[in-house]
C-alpha positions as CSV (number, residue, x, y, z in Angstrom):
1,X,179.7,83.8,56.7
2,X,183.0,84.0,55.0
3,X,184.7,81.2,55.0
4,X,186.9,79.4,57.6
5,X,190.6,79.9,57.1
6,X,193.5,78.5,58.8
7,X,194.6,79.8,62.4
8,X,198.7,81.1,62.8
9,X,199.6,82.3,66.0
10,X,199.0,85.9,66.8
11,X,201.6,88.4,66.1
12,X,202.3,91.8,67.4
13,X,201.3,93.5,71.0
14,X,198.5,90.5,71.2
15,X,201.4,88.3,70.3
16,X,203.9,89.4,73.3
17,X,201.1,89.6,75.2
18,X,199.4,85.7,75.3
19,X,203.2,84.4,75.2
20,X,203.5,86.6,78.9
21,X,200.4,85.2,79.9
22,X,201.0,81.4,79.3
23,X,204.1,81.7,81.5
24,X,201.4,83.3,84.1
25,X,199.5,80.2,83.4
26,X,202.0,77.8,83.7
27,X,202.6,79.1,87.2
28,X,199.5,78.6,88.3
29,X,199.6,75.2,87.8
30,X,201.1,74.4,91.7
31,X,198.2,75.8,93.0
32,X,195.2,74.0,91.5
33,X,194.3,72.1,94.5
34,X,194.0,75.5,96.1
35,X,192.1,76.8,93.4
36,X,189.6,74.2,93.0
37,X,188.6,74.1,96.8
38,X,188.4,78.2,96.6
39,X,186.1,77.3,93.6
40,X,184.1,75.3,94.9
41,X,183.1,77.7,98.0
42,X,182.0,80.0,95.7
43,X,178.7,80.5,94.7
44,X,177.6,81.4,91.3
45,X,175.4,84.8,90.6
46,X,173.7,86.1,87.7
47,X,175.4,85.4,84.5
48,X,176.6,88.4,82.3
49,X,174.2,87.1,79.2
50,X,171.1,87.3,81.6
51,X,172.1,90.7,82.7
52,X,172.9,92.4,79.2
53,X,169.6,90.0,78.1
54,X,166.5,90.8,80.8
55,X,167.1,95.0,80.0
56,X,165.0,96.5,76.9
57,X,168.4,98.5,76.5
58,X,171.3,98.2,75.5
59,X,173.6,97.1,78.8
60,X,176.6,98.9,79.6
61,X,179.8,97.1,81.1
62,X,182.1,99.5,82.7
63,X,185.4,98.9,82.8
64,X,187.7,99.1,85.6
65,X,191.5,100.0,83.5
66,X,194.1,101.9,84.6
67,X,196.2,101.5,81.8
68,X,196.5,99.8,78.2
69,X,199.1,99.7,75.4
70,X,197.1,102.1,73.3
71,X,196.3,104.7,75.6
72,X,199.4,104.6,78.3
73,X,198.5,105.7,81.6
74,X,194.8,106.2,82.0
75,X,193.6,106.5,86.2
76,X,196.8,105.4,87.3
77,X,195.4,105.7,91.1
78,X,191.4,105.1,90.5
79,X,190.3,103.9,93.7
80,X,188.6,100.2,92.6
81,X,185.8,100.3,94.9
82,X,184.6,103.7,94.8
83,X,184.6,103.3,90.7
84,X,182.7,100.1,91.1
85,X,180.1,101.5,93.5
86,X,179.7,104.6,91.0
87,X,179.3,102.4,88.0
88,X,176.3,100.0,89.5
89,X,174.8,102.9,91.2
90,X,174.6,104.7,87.8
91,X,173.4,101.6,86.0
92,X,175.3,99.4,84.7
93,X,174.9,96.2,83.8
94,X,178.0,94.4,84.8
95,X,181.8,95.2,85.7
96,X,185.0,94.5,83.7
97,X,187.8,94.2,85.5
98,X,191.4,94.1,84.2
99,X,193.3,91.4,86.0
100,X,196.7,91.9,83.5
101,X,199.3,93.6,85.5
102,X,201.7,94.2,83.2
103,X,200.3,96.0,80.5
104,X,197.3,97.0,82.1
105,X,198.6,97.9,85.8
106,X,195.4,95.4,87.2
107,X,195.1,92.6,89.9
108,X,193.3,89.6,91.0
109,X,193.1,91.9,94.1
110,X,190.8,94.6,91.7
111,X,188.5,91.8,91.2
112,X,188.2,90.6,94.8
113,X,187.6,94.1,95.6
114,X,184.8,94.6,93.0
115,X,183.2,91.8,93.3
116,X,182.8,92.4,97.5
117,X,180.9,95.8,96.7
118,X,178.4,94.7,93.8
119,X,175.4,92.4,93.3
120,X,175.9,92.8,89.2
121,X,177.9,90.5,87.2
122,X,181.8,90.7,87.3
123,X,183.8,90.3,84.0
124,X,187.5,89.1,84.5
125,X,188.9,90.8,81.5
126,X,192.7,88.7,81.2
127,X,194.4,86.9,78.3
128,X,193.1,83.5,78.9
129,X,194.7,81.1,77.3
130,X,195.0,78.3,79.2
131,X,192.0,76.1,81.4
132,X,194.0,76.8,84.8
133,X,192.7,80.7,84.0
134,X,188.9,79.7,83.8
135,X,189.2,77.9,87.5
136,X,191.8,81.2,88.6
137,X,188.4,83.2,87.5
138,X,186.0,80.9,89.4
139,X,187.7,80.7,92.5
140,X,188.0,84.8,92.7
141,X,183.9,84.9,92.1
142,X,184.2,86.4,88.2
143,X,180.8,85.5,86.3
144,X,182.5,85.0,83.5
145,X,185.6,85.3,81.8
146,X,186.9,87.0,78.6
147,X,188.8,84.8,76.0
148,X,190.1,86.0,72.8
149,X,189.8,83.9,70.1
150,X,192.6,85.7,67.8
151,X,194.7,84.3,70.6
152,X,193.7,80.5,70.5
153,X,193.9,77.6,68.1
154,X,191.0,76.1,67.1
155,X,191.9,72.9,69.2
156,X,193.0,75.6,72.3
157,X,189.9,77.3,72.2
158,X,187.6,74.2,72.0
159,X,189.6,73.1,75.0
160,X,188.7,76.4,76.7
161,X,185.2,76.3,76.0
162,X,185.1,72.9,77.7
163,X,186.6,74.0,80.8
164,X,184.5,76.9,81.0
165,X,181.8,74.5,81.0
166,X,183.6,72.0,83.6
167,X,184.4,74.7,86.1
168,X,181.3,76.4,85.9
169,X,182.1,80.2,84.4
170,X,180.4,81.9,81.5
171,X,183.2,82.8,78.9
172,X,182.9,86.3,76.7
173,X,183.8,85.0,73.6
174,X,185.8,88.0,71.4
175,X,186.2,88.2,67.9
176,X,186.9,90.8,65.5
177,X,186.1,89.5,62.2
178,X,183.2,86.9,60.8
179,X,185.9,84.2,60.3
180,X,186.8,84.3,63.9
181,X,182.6,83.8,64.9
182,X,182.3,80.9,62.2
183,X,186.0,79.5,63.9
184,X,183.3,79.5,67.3
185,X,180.6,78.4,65.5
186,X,182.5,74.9,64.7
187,X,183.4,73.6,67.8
188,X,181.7,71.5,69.6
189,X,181.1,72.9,72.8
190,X,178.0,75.8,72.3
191,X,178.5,79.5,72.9
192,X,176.3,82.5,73.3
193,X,177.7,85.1,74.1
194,X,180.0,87.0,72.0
195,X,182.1,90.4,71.7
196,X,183.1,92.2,69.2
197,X,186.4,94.1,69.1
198,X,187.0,97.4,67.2
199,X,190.6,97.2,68.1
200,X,192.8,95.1,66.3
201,X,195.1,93.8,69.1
202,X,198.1,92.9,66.9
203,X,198.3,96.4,65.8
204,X,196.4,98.2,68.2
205,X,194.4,100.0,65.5
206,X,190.7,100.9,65.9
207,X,187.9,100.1,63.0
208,X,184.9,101.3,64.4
209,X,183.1,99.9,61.9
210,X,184.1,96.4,62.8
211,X,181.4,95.8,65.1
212,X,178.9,96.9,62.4
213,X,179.9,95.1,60.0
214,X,180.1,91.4,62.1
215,X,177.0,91.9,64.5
216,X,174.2,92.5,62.5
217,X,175.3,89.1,60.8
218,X,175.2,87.2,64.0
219,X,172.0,85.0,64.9
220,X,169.5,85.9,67.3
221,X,171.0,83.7,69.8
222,X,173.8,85.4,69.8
223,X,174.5,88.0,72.7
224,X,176.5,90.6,71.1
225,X,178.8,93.0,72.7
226,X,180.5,95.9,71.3
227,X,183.6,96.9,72.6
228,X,186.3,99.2,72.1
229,X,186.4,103.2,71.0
230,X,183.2,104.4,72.6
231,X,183.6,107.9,73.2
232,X,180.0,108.8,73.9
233,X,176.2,108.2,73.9
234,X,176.5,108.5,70.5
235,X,178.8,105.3,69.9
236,X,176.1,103.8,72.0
237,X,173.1,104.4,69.9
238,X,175.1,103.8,66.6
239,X,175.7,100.2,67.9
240,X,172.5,99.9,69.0
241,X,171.4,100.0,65.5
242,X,173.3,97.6,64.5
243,X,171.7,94.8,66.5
244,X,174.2,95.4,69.8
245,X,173.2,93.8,73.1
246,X,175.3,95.8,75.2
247,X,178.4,97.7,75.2
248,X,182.0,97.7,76.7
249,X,183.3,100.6,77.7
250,X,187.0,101.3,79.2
251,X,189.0,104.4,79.2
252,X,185.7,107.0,78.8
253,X,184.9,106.1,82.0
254,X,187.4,104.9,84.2
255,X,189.2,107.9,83.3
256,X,186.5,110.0,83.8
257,X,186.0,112.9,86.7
258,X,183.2,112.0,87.3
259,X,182.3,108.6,86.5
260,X,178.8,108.2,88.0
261,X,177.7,111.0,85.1
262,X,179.7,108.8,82.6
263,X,178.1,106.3,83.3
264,X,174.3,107.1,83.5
265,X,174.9,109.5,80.2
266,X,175.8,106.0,78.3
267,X,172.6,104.2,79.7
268,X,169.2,104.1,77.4
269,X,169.7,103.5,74.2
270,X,167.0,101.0,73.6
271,X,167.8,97.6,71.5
272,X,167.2,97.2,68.1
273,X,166.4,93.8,66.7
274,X,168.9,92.2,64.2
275,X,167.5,92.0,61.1
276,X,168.3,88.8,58.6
C-alpha cells in the first residue's frame, strides 16, 4: 500500500458538487424524527455484498442515470420502472439509482419507484456526506448507500461508517487510488465492500486502468467493484481478470434501446481470484 497522505478538501466538479449536497443535508435535518420512524418500518433485504458475493460471476449493477456532468443528457425521459424491471429480468445483480437532482436529473422518488418493482438490492448512488443521508437512504428502503471517500475527511468518513452501522445500511465505499483504500483501512469502524472509480470526479477524466491497478491489491475480504467507462462485455471480462467482484455500469445501459439486451450481453464473465 502506498502510503497514507494527508486529506484537503476536494476541488473541482466533486468539489461544487459535496458543497451542494451538505446544504441538502443540512435541510434534512428538521425532518429526522420523520425519518427515523420511516426507518424503522422498513425492513432490511439482501445486502449488495451478498448479492455481488453468492454468483460465480462477476455481478452487474445497472444504473438508473439520466444525466451526469460528463456525458450531459443521457435518457432524459427513461421510464424508472420499466428500466428497473428490464435490468433484474436480464440479470442483474442489484440497481443503482441516482438520487442527485441537480447534476444528475434523479429523485428520492426513482428510488421509491425501483425499489417497489424488485426483490434485488437497491443502491442509492448520492453524495453522502453527512449521517442524516445514511438514515434518508434507510428510510426510502436503499440496501446500501454510496459514499465517496475523496469527498470525506478522515474524521467525516469514520463518522459515516459509524452511522451506517447505527442506522442499519450497507455503505459502498468508493475510492480511486490505494491511498484512499489504506485512508478506509484505518478507521475504526470495519468495511467490506469497496468501489473503485475510473473517473476522477474533480476533473471528470477517465483512467481505465485505475481499477486495475488498485483491485488486484485489495484483500480477499474485500468486495470490489469496478465502476465507470464500461462500454461493453469486453470492459467486463478485462476487470474480471483483475480480481473484480462485480461491475457498475451507467450510461451503456440506461441509455440504451434496448436495455434488457444490454444488460444480459454484460452478464457471465466468471470471477477470477485475486492473486497476492
Amino acid at each position: 500500500m502506498q502510503a497514507h497522505s494527508s486529506w484537503t478538501p476536494p476541488t473541482g466538479t466533486l468539489g461544487s458538487i459535496v458543497a451542494e449536497a451538505r446544504e441538502r443535508a443540512n435541510a434534512l435535518e428538521s425532518h429526522r424524527a420523520a425519518l427515523s420512524a420511516r426507518a424503522n418500518d422498513v425492513a432490511r433485504g439482501t445486502t449488495l455484498e451478498f448479492a455481488i458475493r453468492r454468483g460465480q460471476d462477476v455481478a452487474v449493477i445497472a444504473e438508473v442515470k439520466r444525466r451526469s456532468p460528463s456525458k450531459g443528457v443521457i435518457a432524459a425521459a427513461l421510464d424508472v420502472v420499466e428500466l428497473a424491471r428490464a435490468y433484474a429480468e436480464a440479470g442483474a445483480a442489484a440497481i443503482s439509482v441516482l438520487t442527485e437532482p441537480t447534476h444528475f436529473g434523479g429523485s428520492n422518488e426513482d428510488l421509491l419507484a425501483v425499489r417497489a418493482v424488485v426483490a434485488i438490492p437497491v443502491l442509492k448512488k448520492d453524495f453522502h456526506v453527512a449521517p442524516i443521508q445514511l438514515l434518508e437512504a434507510r428510510a426510502l428502503g436503499a440496501s446500501t448507500a454510496l459514499v465517496i471517500v475523496r469527498a470525506l475527511s478522515p474524521d467525516q468518513l469514520q463518522q459515516m461508517l459509524e452511522a451506517g452501522h447505527e442506522v442499519g445500511i450497507e455503505l459502498l465505499l468508493e475510492v480511486r487510488t490505494l491511498d484512499e483504500f489504506e485512508r478506509v483501512m484505518q478507521c475504526d469502524t470495519g468495511a467490506s465492500l469497496i468501489g473503485v472509480n475510473n473517473r476522477d470526479l474533480e476533473t471528470l477524466v477517465i483512467d481505465p486502468g485505475s481499477a486495475e491497478r488498485v483491485i488486484p491489491q485489495l484483500p480477499d475480504s474485500i468486495t470490489a467493484v469496478a465502476e465507470s467507462g464500461i462500454a461493453g462485455r469486453s470492459d467486463v471480462d478485462r476487470y474480471a481478470r483483475c480480481g473484480a467482484d462485480a461491475v457498475l455500469v451507467g450510461s451503456l445501459l440506461s441509455g440504451a434501446t434496448d436495455p434488457l439486451a444490454a444488460t444480459r450481453a454484460l452478464v457471465g464473465s466468471a470471477k477470477v481470484s485475486r492473486v497476492h
